[in-house]
Legacy VTK file of the C-alpha trace (Angstrom):
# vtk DataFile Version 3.0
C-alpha trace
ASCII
DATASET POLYDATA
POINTS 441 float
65.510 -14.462 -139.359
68.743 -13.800 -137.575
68.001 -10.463 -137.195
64.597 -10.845 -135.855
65.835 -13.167 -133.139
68.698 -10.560 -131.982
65.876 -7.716 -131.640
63.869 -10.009 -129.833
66.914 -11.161 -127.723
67.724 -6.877 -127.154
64.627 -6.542 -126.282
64.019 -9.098 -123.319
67.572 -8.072 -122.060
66.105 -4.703 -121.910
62.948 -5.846 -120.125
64.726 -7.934 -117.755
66.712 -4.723 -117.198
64.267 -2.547 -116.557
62.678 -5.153 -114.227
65.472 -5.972 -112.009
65.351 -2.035 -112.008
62.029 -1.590 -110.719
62.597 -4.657 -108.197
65.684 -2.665 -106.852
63.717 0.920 -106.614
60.717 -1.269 -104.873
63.187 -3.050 -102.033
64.511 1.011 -101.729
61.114 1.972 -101.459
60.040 -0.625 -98.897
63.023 -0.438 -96.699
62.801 3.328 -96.832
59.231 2.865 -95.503
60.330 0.369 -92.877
62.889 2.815 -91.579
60.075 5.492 -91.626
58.003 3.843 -90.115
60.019 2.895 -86.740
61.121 6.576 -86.846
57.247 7.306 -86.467
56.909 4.575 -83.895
60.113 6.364 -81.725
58.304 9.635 -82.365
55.287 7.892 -80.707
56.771 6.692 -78.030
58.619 9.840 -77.128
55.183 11.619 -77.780
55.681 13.812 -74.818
59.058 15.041 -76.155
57.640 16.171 -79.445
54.962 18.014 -78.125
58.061 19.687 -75.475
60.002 20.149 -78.596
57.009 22.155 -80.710
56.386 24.252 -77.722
59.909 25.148 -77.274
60.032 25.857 -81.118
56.943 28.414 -81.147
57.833 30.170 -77.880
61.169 30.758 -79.550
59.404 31.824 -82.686
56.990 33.892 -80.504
59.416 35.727 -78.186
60.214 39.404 -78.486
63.416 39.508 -77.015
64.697 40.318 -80.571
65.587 44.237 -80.617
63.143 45.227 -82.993
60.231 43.962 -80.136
62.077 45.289 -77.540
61.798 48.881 -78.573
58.397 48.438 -79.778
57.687 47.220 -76.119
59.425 50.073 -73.939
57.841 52.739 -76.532
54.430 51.359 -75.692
55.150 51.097 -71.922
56.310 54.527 -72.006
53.107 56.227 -74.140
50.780 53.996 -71.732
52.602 55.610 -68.301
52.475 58.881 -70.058
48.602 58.616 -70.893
47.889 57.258 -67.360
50.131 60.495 -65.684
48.436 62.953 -67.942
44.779 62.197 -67.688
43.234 61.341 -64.146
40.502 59.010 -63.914
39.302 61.079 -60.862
38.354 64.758 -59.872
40.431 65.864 -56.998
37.628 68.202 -56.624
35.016 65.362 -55.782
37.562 63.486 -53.298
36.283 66.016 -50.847
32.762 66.477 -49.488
31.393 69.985 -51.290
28.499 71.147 -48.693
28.066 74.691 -50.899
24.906 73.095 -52.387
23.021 71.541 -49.683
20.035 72.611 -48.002
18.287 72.568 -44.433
15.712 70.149 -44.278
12.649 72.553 -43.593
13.975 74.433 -47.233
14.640 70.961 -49.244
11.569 69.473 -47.875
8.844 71.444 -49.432
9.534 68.697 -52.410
8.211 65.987 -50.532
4.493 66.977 -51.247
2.051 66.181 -48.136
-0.772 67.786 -46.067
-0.479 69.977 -43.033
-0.622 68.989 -39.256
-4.117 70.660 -39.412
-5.721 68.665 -42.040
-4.080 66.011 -40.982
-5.483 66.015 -37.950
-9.157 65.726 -39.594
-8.312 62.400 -40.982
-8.622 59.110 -38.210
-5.983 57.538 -38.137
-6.818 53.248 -38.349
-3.370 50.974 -38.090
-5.649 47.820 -39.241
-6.572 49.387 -42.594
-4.230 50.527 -45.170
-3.640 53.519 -46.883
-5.884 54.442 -49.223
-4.237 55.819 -53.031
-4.785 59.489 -52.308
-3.780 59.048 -48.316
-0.337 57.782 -49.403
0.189 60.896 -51.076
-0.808 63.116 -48.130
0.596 61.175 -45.469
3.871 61.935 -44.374
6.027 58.556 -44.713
6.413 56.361 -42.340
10.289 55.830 -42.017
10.782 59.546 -40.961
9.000 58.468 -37.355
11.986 58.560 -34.557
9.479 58.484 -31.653
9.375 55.325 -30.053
12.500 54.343 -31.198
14.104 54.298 -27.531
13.248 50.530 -27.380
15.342 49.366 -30.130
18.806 48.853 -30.185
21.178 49.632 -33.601
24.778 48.920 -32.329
27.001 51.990 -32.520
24.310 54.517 -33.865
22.342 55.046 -30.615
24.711 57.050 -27.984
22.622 55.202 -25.270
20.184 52.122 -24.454
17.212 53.864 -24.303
18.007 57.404 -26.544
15.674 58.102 -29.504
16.723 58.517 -32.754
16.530 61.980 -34.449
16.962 63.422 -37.245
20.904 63.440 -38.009
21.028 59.258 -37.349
17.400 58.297 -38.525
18.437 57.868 -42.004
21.114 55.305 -41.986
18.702 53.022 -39.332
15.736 52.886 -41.604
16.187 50.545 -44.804
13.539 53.131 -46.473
15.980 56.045 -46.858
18.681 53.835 -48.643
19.613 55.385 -51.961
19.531 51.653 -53.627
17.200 49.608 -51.615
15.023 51.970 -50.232
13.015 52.130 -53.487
11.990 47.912 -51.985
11.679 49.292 -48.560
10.550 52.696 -48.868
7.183 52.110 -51.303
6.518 49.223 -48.834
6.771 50.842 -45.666
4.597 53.861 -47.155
1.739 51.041 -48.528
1.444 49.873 -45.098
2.450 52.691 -42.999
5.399 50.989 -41.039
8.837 51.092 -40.005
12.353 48.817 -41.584
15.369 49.051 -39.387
18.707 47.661 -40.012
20.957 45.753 -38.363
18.206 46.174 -34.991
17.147 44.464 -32.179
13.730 45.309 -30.058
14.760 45.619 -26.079
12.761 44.187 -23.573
13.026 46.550 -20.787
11.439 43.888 -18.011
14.053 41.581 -18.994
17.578 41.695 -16.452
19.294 40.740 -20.096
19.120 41.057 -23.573
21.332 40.439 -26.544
22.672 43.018 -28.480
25.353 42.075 -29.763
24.106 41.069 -33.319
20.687 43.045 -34.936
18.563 41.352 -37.594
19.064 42.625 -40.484
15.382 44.080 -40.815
13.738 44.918 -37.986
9.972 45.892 -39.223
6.991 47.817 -36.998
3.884 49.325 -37.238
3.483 53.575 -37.378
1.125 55.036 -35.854
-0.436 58.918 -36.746
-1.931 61.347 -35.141
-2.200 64.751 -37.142
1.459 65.022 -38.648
2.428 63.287 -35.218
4.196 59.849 -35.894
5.197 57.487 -33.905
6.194 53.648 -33.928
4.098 50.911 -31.818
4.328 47.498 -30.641
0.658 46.887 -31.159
-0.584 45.428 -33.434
2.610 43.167 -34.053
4.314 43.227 -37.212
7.052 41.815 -39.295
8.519 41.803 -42.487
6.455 39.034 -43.763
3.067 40.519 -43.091
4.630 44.020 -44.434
5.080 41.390 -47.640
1.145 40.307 -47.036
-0.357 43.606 -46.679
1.449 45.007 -49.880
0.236 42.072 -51.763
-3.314 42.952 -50.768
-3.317 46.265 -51.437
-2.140 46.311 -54.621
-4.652 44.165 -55.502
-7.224 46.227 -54.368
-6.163 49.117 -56.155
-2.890 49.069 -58.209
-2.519 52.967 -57.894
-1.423 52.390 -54.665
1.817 50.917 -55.891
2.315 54.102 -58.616
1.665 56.091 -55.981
3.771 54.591 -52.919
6.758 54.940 -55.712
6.094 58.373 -56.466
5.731 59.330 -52.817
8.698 57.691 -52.319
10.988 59.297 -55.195
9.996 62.885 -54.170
11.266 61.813 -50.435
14.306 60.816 -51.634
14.708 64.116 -53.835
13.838 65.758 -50.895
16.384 64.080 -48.455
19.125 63.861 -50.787
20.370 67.219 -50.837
19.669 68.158 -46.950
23.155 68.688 -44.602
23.538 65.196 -44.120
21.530 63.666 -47.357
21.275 60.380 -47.645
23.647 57.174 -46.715
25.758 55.219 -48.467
24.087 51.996 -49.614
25.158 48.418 -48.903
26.794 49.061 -45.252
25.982 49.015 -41.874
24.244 51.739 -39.701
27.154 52.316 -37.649
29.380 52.667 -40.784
26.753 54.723 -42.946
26.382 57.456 -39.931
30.273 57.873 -39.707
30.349 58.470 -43.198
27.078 60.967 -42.751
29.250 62.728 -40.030
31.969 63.219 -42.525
29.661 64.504 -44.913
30.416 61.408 -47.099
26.845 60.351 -48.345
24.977 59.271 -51.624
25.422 61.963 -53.478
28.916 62.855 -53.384
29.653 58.928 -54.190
27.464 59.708 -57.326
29.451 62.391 -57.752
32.888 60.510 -58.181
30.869 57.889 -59.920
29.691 60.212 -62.543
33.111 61.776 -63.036
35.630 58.299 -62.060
32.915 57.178 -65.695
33.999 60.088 -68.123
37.934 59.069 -66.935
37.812 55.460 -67.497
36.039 56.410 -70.939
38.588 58.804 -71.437
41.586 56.659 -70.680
39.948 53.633 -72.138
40.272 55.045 -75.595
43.594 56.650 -75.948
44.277 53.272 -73.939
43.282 51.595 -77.319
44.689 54.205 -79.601
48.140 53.747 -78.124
47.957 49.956 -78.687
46.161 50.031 -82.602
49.038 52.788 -83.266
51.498 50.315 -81.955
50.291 47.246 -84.032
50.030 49.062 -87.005
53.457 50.570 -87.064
54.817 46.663 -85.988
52.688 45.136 -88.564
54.629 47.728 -91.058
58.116 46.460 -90.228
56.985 42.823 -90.882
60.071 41.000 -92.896
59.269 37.759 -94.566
63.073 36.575 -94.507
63.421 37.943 -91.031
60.124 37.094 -89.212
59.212 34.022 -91.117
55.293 33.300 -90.891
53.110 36.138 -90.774
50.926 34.442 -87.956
54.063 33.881 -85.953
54.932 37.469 -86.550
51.295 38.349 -85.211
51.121 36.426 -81.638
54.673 38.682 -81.364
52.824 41.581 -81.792
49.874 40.968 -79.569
52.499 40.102 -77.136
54.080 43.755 -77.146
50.546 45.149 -76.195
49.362 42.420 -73.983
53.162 42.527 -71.795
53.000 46.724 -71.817
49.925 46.875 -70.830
50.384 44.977 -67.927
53.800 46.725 -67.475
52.359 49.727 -67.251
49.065 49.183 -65.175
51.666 47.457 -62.493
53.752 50.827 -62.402
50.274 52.469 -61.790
49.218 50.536 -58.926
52.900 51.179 -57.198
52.557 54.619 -57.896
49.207 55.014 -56.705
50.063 53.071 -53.735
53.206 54.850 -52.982
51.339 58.029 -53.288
48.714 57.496 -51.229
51.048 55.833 -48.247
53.651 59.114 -48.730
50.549 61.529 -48.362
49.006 59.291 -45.589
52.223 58.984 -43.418
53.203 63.157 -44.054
49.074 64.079 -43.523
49.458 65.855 -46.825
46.177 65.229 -47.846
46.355 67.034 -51.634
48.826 64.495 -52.186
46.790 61.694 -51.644
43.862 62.895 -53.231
46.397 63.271 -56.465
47.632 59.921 -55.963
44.056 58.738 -55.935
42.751 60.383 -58.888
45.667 58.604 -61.154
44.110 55.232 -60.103
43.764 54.116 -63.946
41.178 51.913 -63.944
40.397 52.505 -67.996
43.771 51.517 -68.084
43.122 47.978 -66.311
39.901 47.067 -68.371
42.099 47.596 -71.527
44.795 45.516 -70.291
42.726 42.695 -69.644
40.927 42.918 -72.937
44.769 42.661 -74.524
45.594 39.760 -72.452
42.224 37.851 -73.690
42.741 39.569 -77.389
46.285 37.985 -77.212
45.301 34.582 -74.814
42.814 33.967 -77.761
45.091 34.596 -80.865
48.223 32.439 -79.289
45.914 29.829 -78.427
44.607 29.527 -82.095
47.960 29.800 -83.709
49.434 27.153 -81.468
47.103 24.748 -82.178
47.846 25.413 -86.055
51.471 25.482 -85.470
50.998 22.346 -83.889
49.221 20.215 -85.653
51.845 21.358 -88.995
55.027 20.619 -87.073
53.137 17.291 -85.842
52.353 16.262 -89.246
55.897 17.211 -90.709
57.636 15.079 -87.953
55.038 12.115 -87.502
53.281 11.761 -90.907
55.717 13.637 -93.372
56.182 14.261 -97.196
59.790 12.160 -97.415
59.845 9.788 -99.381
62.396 9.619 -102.461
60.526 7.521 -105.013
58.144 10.117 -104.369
60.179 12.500 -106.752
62.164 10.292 -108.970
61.754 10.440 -112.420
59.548 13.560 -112.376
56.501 11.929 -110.815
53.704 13.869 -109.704
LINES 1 442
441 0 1 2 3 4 5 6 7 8 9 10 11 12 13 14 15 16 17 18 19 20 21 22 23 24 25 26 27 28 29 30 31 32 33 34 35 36 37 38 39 40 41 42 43 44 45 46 47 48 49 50 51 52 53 54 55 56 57 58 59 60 61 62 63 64 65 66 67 68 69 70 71 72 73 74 75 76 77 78 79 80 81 82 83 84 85 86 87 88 89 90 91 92 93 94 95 96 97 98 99 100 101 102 103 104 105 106 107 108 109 110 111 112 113 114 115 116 117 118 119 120 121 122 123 124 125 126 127 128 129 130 131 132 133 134 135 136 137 138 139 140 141 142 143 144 145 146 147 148 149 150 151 152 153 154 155 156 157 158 159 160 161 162 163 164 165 166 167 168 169 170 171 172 173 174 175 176 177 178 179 180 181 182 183 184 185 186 187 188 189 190 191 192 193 194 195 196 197 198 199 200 201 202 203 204 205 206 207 208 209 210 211 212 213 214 215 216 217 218 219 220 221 222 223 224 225 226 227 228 229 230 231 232 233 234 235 236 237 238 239 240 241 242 243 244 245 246 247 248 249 250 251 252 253 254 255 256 257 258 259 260 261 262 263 264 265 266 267 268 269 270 271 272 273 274 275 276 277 278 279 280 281 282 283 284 285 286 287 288 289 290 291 292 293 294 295 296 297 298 299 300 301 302 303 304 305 306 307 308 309 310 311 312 313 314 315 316 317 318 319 320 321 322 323 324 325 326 327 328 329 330 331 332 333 334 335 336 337 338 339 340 341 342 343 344 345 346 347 348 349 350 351 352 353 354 355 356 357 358 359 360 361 362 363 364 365 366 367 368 369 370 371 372 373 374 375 376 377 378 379 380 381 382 383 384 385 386 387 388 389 390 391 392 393 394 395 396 397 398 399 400 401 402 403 404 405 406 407 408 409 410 411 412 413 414 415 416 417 418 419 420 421 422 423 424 425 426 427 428 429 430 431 432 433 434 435 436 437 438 439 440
């Protein structure tokens, strides 16, 4: 009985033991909570500072100021320079007008398909009914007509008040013969046999005064025809609007009209476009377009350089790109867990290097272009600027930005991750001791 009473007795001892234990690891517990939790309250409260502190953290994480990145860096800064000095976006051959290939007008015209003065002549000419589907084919068109033109004013094309056009400045006054909008005008003009002049003003000769200063930007008239005679006339009146009218109607009278009227048109154009002068450059003034004709700058030696500045900035685009993937790949290969930490990290670094020598680069080609071009401007060596020109690397510049969005993107994501981690670690965290005492799960 004795016996029984001491285990019993050993027993509660050991209870009350184990108890008072458990009471003790509980008041631990609880103040260690306590104490955590006005740590996360001062975290709170200094919220600002934490998220100064993270930033801080990743940008040092981020930065490639490290030697490894730095060589990485000037290597691809120097292979980007080198692509952009050895490949040209431009032709120096196309930075100069090339005459060899164009035509008198008489020779080019025969394109422009249309019947003679003679039969011509046999059809009446009726300025209150429009062109017919066949007659738009045989007339000539409408914005070739300079007589008449002595009444209206186009500041600095016309050499005086009352001269005519002709046929060197007639193309940059008449909307019709622009290489881009003409095909709105042109068709238009030919549907309703008139007239579009830009930038013009009609002059009232009975009037003491009349502004010129500014011209309308379309100026639209009536043609009149007699044989393969054309000229322009007051009467009836016309404007654009009623040009807008009259097309309306006759396409709905015969929708061939409008097939035609574009044909008509397009074979004009072919015609005109290879002639001494050919045709304008689109989207600027008169004034500006004939100094440019004068020059022997038109259309199609801007398509020129177009078609040729397109095959560089392809060109330069993709070894652009080729430098750069070569360049990640080769970083990617000296990655270093114990060095470089997180992979991710390790990534934004990388995209860095091509985003920063990209833009390295393409800012050495603008001052070089620029200096170039002011060197060979200032001497009058003009091969030199047309060099300088043709290394404007504008594949270069498209691929730059795309780096700078590839890498804008990437850093953005990563931050966010790296952020809400380091926020959880220092606000929420995984800390607590009776956690991991007495191999608890």
């Amino acid at each position: 009985m004795l016996e029984k009473y001491k285990g019993i007795k050993n027993n509660y001892n050991k209870s009350c033991n184990s108890f008072h234990k458990n009471i003790s690891k509980l008041d631990s517990a609880i103040t260690e909570m306590q104490d955590n939790a006005n740590r996360v309250l001062g975290e709170i409260n200094t919220i600002d500072e934490v998220f100064d502190d993270i930033y801080v953290e990743f940008s040092e994480k981020t930065g490639i100021l490290n030697k490894k990145d730095l060589i990485f860096l000037w290597t691809a800064v120097a292979l980007q320079c080198l692509r952009w000095i050895m490949i040209p976006t431009l032709d120096e051959k196309t930075l100069a007008p090339d005459v060899s290939d164009r035509k008198d007008s008489g020779e080019e015209g025969k394109k422009d398909p249309k019947l003679d003065s003679r039969r011509l002549k046999e059809i009446p000419d009726n300025l209150y009914e429009l062109p017919t589907a066949q007659e738009i084919l045989d007339f000539p068109v409408p914005y070739d007509a300079t007589e008449g033109t002595e009444f209206i004013w186009i500041p600095g094309l016309k050499k005086g008040e009352y001269a005519q056009l002709n046929g060197v400045n007639h193309h940059s006054a008449t909307l019709g013969h622009d290489p881009i909008i003409g095909f709105v005008f042109g068709p238009m003009n030919i549907m309703t046999r008139s007239i579009t002049f830009q930038n013009a003003r009609l002059i009232n000769p009975e009037e003491d005064s009349f502004d010129i200063e500014k011209g309308a930007f379309c100026l639209t008239m009536k043609v009149a025809r007699e044989g393969g005679t054309q000229w322009i006339t007051e009467f009836p009146p016309y404007s654009f609007s009623m040009m807008v009218a009259d097309v309306i109607r006759s396409v709905s009278e015969d929708p061939d009209r409008l097939k035609n009227a574009l044909e008509k048109h397009r074979a004009h154009m072919l015609s005109d476009k290879n002639t001494k002068k050919g045709l304008p450059i689109p989207f600027i003034n008169p004034e500006k377009k004939q100094k440019m004709l004068n020059k022997n700058w038109n259309s199609k030696e801007l398509e020129k350089i177009a078609k040729g500045a397109m095959n560089g900035i392809k060109v330069n685009y993709f070894w652009a790109e080729f430098i750069s993937t070569c360049i990640e790949i080769i970083h990617s290969f000296m990655y270093n867990p114990e060095k470089d930490g997180d992979y991710n990290i390790y990534l934004v670094r990388t995209k860095r290097i091509l985003a920063i020598s990209s833009i390295i680069a393409e800012s050495l080609n603008i001052v070089a272009v620029a200096a170039g071009v002011l060197v060979g401007v200032l001497s009058g060596v003009q091969p030199l600027t047309k060099k300088a020109v043709s290394h404007i690397d504008i594949g270069g510049y498209i691929h730059a930005i795309h780096q700078i969005a590839i890498n804008s993107e990437l850093q953005g994501n990563i931050r966010k991750e790296f952020l809400e981690e380091k926020l959880y670690e220092r606000i929420v965290g995984d800390n607590y001791s009776f956690l991991y005492e007495g191999g608890g799960t």
